[in-house]
N, CA, C and O atoms as a Tripos MOL2 file, in Angstrom:
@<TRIPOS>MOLECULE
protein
  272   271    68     0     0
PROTEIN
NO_CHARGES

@<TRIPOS>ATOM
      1 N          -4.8350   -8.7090    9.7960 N.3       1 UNK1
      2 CA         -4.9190   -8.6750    8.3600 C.3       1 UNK1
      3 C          -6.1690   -7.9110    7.9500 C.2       1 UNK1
      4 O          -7.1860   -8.0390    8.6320 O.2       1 UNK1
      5 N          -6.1570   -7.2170    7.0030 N.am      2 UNK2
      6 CA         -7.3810   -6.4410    6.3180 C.3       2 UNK2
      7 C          -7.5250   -7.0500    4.8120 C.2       2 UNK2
      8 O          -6.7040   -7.3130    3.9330 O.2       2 UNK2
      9 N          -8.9010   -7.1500    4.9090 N.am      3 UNK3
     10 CA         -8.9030   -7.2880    3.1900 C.3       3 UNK3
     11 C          -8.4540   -5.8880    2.0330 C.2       3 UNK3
     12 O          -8.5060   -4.6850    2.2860 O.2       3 UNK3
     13 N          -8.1020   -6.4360    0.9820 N.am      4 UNK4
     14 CA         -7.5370   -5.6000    0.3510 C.3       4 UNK4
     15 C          -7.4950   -5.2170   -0.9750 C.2       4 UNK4
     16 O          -6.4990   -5.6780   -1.5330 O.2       4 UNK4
     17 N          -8.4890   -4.2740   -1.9820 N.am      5 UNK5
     18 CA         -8.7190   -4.4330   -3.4180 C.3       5 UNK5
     19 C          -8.0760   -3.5960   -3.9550 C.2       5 UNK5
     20 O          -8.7580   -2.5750   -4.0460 O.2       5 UNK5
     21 N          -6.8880   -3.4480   -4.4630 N.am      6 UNK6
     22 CA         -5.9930   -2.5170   -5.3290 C.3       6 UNK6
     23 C          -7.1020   -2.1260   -6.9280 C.2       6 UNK6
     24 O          -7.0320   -2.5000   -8.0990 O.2       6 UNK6
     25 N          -8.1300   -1.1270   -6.1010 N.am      7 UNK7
     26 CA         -9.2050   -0.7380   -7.3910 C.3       7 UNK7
     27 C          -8.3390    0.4760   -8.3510 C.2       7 UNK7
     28 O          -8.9250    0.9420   -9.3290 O.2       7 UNK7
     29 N          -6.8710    0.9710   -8.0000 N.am      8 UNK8
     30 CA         -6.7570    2.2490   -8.2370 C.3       8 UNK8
     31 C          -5.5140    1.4000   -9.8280 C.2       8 UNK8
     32 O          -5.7900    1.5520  -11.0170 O.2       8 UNK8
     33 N          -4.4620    0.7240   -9.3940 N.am      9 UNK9
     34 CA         -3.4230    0.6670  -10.2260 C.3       9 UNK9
     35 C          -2.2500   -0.2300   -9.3120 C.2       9 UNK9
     36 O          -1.6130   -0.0540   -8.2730 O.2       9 UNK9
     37 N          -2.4180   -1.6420  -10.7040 N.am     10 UNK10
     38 CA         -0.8860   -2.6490   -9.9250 C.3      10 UNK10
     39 C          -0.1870   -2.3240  -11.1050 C.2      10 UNK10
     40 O          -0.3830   -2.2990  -12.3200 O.2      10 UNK10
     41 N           1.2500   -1.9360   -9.7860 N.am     11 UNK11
     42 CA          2.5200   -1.6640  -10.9980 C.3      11 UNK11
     43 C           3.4070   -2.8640  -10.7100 C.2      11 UNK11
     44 O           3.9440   -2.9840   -9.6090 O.2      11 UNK11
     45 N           3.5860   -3.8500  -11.7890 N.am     12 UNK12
     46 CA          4.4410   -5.0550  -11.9370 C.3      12 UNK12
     47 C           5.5620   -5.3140  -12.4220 C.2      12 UNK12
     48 O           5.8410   -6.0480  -13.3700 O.2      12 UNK12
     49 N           6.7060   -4.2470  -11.2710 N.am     13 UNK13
     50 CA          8.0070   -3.4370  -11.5600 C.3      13 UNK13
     51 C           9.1390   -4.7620  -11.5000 C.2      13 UNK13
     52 O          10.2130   -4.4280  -11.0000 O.2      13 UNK13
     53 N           9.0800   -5.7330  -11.7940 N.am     14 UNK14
     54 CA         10.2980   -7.1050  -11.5050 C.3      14 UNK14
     55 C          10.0460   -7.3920  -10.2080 C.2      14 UNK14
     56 O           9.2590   -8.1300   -9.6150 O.2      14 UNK14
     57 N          11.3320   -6.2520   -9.7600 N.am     15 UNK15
     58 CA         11.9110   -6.7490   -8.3960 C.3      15 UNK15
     59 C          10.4370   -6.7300   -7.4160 C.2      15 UNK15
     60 O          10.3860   -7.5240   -6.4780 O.2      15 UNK15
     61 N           9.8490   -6.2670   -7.5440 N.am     16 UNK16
     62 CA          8.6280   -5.8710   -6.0790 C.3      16 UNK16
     63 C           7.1170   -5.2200   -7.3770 C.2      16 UNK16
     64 O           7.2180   -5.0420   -8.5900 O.2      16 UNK16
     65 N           6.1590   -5.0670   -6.6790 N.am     17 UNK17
     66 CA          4.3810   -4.3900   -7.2170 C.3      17 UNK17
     67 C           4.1820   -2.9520   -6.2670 C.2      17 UNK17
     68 O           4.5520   -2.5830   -5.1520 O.2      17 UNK17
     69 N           3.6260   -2.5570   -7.0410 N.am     18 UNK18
     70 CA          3.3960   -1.5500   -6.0730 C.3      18 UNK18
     71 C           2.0640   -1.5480   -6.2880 C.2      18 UNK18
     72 O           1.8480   -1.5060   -7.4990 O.2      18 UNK18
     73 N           0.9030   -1.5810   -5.5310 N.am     19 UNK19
     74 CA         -0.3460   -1.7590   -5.3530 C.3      19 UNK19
     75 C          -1.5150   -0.5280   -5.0460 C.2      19 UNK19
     76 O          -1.7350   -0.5970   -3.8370 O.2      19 UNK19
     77 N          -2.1220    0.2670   -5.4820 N.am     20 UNK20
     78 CA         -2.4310    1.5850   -4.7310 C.3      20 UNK20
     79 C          -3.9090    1.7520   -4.6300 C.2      20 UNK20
     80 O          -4.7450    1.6050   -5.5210 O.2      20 UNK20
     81 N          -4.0630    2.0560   -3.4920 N.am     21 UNK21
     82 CA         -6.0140    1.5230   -3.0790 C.3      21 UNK21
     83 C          -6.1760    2.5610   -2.0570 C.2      21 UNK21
     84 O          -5.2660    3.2260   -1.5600 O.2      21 UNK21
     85 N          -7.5100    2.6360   -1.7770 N.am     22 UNK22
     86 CA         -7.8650    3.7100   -1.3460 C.3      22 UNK22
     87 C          -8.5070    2.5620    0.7500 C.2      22 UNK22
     88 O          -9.0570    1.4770    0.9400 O.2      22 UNK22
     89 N          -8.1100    3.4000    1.4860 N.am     23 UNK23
     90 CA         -8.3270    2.4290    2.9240 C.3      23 UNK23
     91 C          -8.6270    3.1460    3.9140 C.2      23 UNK23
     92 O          -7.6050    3.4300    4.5380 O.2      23 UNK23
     93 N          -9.6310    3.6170    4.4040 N.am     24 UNK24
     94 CA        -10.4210    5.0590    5.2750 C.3      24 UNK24
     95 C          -9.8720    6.1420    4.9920 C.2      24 UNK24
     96 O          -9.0060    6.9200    5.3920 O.2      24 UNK24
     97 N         -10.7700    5.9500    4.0130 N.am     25 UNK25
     98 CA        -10.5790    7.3470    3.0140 C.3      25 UNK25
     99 C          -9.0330    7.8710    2.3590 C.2      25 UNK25
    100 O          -8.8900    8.8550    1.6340 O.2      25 UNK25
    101 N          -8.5420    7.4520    2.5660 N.am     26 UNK26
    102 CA         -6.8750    7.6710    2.2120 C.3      26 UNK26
    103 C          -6.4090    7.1960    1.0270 C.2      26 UNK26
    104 O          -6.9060    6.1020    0.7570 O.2      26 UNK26
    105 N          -5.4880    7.6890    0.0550 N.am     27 UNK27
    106 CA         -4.6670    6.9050   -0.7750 C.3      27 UNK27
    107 C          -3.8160    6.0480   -0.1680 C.2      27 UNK27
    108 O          -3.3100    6.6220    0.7970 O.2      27 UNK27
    109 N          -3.3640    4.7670   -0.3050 N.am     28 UNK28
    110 CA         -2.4210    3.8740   -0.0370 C.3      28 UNK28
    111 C          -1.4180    3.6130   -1.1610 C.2      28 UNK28
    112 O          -1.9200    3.4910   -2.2780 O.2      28 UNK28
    113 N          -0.0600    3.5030   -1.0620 N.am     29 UNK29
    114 CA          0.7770    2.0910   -1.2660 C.3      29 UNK29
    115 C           1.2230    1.6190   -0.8240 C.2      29 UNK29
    116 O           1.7940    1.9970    0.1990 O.2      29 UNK29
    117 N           1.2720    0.4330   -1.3010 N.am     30 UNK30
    118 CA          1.5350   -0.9780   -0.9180 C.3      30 UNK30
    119 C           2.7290   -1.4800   -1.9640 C.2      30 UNK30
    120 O           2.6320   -1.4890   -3.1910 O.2      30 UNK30
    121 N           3.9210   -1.9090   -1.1470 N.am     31 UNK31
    122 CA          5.1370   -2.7490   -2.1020 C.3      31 UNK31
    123 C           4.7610   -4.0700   -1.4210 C.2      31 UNK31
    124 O           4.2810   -4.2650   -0.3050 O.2      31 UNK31
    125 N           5.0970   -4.8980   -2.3640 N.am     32 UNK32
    126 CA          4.5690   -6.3910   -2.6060 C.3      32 UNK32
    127 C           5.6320   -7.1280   -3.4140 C.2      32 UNK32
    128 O           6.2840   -6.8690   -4.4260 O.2      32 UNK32
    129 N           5.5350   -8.2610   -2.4710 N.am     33 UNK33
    130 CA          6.4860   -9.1730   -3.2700 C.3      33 UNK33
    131 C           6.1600   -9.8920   -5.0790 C.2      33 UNK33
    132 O           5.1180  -10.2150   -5.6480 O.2      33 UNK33
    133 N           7.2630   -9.8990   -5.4010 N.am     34 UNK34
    134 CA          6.3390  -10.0000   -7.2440 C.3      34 UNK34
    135 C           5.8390  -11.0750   -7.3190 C.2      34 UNK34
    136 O           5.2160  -11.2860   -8.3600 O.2      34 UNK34
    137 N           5.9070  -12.5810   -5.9190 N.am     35 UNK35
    138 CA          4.9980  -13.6060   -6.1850 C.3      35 UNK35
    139 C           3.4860  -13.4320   -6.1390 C.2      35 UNK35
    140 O           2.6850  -13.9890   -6.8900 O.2      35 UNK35
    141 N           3.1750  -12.4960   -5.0520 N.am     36 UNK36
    142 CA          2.2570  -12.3040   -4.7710 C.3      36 UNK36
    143 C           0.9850  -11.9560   -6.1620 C.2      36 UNK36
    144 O           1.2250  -11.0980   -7.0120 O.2      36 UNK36
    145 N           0.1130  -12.5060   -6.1670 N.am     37 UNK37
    146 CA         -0.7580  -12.5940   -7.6530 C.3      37 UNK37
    147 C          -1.7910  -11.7880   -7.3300 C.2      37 UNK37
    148 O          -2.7700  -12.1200   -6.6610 O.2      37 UNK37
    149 N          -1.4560  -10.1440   -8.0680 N.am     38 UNK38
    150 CA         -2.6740   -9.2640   -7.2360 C.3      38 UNK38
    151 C          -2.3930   -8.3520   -9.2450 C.2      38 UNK38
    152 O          -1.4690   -8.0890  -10.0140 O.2      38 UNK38
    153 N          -4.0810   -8.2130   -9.1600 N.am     39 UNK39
    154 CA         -4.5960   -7.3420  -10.2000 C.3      39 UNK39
    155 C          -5.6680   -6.5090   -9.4910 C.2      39 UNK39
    156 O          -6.2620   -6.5710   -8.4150 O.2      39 UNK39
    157 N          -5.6560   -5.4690  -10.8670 N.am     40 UNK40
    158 CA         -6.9580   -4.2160  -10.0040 C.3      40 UNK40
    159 C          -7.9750   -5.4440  -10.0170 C.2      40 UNK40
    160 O          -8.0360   -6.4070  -10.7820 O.2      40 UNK40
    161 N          -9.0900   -4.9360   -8.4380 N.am     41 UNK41
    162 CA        -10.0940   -5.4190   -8.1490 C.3      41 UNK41
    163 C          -9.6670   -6.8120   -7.5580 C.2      41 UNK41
    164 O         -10.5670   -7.4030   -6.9610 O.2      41 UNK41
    165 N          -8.6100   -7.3510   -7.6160 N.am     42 UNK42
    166 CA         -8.7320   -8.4470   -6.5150 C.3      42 UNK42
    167 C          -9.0110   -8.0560   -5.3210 C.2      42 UNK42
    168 O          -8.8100   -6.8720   -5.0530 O.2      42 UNK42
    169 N          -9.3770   -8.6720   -4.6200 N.am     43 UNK43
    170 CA         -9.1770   -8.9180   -3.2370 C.3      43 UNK43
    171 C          -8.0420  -10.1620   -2.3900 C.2      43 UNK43
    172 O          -7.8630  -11.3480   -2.6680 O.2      43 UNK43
    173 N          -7.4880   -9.3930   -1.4080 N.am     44 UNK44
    174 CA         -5.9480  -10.0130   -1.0260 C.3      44 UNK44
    175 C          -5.9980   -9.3980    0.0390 C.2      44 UNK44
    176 O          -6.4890   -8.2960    0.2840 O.2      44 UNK44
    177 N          -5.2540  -10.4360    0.9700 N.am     45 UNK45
    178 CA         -5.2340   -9.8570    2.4460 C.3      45 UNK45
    179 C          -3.6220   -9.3400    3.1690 C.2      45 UNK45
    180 O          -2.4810   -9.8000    3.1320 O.2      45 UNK45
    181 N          -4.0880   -8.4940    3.6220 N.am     46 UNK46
    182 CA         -2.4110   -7.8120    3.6200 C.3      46 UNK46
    183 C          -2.2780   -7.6190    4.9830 C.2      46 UNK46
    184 O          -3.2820   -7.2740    5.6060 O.2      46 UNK46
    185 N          -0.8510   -7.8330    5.7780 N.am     47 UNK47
    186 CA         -0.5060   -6.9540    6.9210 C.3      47 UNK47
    187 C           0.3110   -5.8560    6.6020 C.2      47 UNK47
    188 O           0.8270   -5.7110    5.4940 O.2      47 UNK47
    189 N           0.4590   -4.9850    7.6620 N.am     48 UNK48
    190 CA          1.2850   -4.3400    7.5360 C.3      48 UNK48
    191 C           2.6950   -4.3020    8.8320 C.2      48 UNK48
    192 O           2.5390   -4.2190   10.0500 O.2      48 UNK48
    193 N           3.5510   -4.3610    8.3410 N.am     49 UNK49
    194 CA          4.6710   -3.8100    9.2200 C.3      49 UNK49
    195 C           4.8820   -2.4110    9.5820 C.2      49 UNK49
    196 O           5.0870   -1.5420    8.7340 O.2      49 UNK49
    197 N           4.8430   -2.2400   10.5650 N.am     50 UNK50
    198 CA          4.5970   -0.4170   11.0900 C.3      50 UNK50
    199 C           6.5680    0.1940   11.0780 C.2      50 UNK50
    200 O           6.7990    1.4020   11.1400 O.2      50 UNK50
    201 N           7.4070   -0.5440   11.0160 N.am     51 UNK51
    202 CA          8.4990   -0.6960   10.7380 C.3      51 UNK51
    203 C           9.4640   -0.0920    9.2750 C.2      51 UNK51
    204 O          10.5780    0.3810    9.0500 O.2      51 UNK51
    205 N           8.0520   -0.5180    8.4240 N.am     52 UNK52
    206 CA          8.5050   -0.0120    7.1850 C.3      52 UNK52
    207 C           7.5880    1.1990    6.4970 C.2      52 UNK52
    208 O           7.6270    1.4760    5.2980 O.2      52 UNK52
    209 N           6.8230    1.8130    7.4120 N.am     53 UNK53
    210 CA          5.4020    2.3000    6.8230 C.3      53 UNK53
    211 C           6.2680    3.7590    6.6420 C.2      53 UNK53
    212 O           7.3950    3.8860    7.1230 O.2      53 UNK53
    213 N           5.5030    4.9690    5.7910 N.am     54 UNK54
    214 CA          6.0080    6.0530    5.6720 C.3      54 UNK54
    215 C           4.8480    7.0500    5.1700 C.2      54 UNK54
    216 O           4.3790    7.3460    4.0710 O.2      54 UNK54
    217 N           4.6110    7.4260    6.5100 N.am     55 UNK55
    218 CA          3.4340    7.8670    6.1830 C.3      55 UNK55
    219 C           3.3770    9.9740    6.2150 C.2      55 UNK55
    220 O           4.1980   10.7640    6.6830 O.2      55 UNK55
    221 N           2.1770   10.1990    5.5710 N.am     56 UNK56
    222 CA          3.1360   12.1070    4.7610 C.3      56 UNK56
    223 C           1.4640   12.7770    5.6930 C.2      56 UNK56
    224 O           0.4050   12.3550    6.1570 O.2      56 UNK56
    225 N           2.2900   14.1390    5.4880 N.am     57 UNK57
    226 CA          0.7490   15.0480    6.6470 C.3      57 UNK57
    227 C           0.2310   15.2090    4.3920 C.2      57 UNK57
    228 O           0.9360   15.2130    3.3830 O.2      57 UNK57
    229 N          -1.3200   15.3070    4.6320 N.am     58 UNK58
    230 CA         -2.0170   15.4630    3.3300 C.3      58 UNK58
    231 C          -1.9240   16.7820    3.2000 C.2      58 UNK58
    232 O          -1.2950   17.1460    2.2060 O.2      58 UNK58
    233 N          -2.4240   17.7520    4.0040 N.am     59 UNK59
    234 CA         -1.9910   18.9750    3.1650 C.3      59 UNK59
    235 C          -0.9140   19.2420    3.1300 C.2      59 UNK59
    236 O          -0.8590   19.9760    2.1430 O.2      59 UNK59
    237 N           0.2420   19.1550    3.6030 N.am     60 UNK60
    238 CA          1.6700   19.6050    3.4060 C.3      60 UNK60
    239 C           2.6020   18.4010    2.8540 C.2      60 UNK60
    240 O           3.7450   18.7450    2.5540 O.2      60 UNK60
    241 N           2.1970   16.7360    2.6400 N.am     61 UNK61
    242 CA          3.1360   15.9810    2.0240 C.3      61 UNK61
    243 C           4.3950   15.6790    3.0440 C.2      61 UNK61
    244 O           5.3240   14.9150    2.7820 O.2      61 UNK61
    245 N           4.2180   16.5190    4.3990 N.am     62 UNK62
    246 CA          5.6660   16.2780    5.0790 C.3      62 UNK62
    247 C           5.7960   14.8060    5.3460 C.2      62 UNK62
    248 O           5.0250   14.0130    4.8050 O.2      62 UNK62
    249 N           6.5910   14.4800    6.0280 N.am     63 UNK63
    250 CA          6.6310   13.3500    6.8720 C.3      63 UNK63
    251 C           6.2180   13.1560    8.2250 C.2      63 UNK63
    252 O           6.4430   13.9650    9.1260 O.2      63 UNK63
    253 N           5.6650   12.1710    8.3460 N.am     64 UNK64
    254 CA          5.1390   11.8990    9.8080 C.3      64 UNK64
    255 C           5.8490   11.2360   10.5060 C.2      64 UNK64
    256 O           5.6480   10.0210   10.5080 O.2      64 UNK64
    257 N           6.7930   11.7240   11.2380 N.am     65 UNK65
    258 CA          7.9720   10.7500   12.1710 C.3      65 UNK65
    259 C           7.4600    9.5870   12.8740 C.2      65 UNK65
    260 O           6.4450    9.7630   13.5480 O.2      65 UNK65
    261 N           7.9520    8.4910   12.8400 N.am     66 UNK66
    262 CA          7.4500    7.6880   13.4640 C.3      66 UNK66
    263 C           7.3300    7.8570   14.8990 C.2      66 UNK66
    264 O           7.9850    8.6730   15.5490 O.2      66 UNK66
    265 N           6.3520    6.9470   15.4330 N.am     67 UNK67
    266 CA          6.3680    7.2090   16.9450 C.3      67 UNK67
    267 C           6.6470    6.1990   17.5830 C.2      67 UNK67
    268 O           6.0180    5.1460   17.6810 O.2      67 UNK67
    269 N           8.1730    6.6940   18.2950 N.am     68 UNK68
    270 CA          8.7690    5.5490   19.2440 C.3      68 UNK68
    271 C           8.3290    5.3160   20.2790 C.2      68 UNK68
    272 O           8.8210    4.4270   20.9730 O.2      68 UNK68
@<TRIPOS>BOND
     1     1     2 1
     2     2     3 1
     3     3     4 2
     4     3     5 am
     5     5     6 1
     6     6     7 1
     7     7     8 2
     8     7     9 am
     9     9    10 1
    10    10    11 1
    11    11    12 2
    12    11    13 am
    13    13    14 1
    14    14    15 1
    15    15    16 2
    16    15    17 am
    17    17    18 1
    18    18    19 1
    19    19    20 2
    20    19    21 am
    21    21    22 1
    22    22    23 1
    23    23    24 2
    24    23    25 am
    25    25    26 1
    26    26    27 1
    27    27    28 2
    28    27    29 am
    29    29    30 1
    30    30    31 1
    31    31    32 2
    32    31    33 am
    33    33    34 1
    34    34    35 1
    35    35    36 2
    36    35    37 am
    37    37    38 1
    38    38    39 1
    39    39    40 2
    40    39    41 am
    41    41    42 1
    42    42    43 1
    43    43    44 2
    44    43    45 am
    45    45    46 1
    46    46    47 1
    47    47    48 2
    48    47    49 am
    49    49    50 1
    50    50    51 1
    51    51    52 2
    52    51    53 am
    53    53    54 1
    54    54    55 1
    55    55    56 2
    56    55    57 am
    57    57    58 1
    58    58    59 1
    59    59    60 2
    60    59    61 am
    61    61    62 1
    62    62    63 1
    63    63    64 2
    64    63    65 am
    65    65    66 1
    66    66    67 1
    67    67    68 2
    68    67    69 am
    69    69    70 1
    70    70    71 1
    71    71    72 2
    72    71    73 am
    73    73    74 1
    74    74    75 1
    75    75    76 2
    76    75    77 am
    77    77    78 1
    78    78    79 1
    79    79    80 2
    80    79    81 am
    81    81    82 1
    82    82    83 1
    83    83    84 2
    84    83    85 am
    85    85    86 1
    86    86    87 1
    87    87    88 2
    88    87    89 am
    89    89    90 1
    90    90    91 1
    91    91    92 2
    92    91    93 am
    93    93    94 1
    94    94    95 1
    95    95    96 2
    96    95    97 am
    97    97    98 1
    98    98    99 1
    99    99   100 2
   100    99   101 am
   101   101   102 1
   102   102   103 1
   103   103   104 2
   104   103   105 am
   105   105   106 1
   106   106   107 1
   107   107   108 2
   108   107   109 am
   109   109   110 1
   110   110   111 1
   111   111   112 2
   112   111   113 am
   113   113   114 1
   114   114   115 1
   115   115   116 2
   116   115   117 am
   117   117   118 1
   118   118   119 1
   119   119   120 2
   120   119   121 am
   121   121   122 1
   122   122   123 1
   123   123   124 2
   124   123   125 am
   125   125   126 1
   126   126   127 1
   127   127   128 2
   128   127   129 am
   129   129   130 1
   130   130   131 1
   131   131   132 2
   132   131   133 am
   133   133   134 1
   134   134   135 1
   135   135   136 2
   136   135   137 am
   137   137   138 1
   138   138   139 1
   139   139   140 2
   140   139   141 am
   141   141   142 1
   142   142   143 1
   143   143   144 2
   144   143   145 am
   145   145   146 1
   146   146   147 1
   147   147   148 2
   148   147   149 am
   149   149   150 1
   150   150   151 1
   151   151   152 2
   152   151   153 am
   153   153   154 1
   154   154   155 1
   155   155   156 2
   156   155   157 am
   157   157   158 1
   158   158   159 1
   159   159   160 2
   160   159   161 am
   161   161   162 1
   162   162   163 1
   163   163   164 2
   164   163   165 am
   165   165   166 1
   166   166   167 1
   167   167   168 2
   168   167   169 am
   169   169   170 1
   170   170   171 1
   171   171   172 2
   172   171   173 am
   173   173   174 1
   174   174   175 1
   175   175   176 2
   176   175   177 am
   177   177   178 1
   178   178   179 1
   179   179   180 2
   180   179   181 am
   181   181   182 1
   182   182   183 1
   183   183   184 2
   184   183   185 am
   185   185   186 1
   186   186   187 1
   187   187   188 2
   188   187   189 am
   189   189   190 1
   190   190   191 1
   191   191   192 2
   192   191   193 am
   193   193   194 1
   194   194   195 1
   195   195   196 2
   196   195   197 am
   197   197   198 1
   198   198   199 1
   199   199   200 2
   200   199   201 am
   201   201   202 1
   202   202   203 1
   203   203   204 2
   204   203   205 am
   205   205   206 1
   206   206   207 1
   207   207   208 2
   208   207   209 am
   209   209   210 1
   210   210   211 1
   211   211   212 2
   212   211   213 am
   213   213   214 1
   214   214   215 1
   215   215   216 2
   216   215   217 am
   217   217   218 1
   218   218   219 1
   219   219   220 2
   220   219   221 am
   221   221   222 1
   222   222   223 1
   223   223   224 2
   224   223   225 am
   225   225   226 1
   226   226   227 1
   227   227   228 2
   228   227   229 am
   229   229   230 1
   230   230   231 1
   231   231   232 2
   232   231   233 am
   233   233   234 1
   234   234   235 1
   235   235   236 2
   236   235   237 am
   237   237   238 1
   238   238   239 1
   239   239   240 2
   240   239   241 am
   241   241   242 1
   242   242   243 1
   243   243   244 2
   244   243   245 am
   245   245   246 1
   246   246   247 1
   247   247   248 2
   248   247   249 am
   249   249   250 1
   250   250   251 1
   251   251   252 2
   252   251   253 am
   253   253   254 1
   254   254   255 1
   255   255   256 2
   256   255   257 am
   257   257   258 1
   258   258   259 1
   259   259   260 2
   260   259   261 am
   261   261   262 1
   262   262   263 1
   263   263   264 2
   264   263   265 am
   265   265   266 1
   266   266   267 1
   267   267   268 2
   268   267   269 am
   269   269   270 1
   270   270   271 1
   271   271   272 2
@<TRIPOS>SUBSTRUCTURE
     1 UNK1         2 RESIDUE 1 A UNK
     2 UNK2         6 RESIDUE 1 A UNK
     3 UNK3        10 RESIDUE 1 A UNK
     4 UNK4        14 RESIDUE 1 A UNK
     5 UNK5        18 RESIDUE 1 A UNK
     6 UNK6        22 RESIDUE 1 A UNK
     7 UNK7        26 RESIDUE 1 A UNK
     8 UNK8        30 RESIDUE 1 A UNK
     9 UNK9        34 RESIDUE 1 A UNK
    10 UNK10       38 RESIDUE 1 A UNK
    11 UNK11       42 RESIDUE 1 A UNK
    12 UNK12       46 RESIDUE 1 A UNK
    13 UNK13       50 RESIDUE 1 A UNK
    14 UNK14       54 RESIDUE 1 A UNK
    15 UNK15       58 RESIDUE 1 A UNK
    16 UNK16       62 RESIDUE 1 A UNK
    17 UNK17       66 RESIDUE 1 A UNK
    18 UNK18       70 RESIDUE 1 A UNK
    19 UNK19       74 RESIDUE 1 A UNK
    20 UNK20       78 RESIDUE 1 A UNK
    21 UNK21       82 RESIDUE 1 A UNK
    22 UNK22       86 RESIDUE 1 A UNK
    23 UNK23       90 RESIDUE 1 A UNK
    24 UNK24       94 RESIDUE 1 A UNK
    25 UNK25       98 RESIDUE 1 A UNK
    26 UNK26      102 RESIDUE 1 A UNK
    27 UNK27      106 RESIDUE 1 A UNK
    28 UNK28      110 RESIDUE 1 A UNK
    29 UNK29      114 RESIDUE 1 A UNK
    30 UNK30      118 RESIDUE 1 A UNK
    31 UNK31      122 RESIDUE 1 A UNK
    32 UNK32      126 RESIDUE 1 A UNK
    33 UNK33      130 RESIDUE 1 A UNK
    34 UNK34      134 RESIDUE 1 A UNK
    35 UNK35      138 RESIDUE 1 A UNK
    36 UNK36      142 RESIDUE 1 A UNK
    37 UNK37      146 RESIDUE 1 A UNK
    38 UNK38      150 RESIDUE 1 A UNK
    39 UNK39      154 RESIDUE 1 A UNK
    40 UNK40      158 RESIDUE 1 A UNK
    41 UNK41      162 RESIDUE 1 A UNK
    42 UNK42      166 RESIDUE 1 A UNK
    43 UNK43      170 RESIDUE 1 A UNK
    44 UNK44      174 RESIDUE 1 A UNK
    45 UNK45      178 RESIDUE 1 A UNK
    46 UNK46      182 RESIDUE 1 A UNK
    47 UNK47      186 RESIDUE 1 A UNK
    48 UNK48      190 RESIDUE 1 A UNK
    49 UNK49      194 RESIDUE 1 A UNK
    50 UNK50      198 RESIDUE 1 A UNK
    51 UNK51      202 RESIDUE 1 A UNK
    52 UNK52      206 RESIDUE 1 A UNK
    53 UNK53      210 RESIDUE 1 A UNK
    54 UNK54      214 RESIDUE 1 A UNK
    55 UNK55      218 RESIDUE 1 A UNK
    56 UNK56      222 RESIDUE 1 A UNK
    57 UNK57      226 RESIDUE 1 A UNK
    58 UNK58      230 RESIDUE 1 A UNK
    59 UNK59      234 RESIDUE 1 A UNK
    60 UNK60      238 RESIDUE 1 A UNK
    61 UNK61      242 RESIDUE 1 A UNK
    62 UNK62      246 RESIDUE 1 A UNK
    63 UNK63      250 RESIDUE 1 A UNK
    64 UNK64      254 RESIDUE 1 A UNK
    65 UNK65      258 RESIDUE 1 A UNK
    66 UNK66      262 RESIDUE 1 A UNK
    67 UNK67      266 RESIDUE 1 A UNK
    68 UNK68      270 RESIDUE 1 A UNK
């Protein structure tokens, strides 16, 4: 688990949040269940599932295939 402060913008879309924070040096998002009680500047501890992750190359936006 990492701690976790969504300083950038929580979007509180119904079904799911989308959470977006900055985490060695990187932009992040984060989908979140809508129980979960997160505003900018909380702190909240998150895992991640590497299963669902989707992660892009920064200068080109491609996709980074996962590695099996």
């Amino acid at each position: 688990m990492i701690p976790f402060s969504p300083g950038h913008l929580v979007e509180m879309l119904g079904e799911h949040i989308l959470a977006y924070f900055e985490f060695g040096g990187s932009l992040l998002t984060a989908k979140l269940d809508p129980e979960v009680d997160c505003w900018v500047n909380d702190t909240i501890e998150l895992t991640f599932n590497s299963d669902k992750m989707h992660l892009f190359e920064p200068e080109t936006g491609r996709v980074i295939p996962p590695a099996n």
